[in-house]
N, C-alpha and C positions, 0 to 999 in steps of 0.2 A: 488586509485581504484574508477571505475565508478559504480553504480548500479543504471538501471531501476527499479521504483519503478511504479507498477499500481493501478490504485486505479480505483475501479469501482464499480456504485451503484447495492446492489443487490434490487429489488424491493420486489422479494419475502420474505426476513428476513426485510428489508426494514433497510439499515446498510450499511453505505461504506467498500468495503474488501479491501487490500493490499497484493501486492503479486509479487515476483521476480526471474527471470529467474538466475539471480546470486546469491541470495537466496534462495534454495528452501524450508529452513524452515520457512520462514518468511510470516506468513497467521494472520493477525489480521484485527478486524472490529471493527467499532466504530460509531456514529450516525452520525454525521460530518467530513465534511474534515480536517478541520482545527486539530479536536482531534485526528482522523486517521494521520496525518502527526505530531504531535508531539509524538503519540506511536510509530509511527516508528523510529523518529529518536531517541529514548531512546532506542529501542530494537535493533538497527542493530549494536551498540558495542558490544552487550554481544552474540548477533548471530556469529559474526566475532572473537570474543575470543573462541565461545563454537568451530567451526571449524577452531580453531588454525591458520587462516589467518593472517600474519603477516603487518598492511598497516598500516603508519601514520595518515591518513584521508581519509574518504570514501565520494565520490561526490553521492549526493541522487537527480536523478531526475527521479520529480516526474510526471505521465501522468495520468490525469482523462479523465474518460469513463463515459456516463450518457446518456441513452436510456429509452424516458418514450412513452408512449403513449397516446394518446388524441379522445378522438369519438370526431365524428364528426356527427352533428345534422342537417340533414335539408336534 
């Protein structure tokens, strides 16, 4: 099994979220990426057990999104 995983910064809680089209319980944040991608991959077995999906291993790829903004002075 494939699943898109996205991860994109919210500025306003100021928190990386995750969140997936073939997941759609799967909504966790965390301060980093790094930490947002090992919550994920702890939670997407027990996501895939809780809706009875039967798959020997699940492919997690992952897409980061990050839109800041900047003034511009002069």
């Amino acid at each position: 099994m494939d699943c898109k995983i996205k991860l994109f910064w919210d500025s306003e809680a100021a928190v990386w979220v995750a969140t997936s089209d073939e997941l759609p319980a799967l909504a966790l944040e965390a301060g980093s990426v790094d930490a947002l991608i090992e919550r994920v991959k702890y939670i997407v077995p027990e996501l895939l057990e809780i809706e009875d999906v039967k798959v020997d291993y699940c492919d997690l790829d992952f897409i980061t999104e990050r839109r800041d903004r900047v003034r511009i002075i002069g």
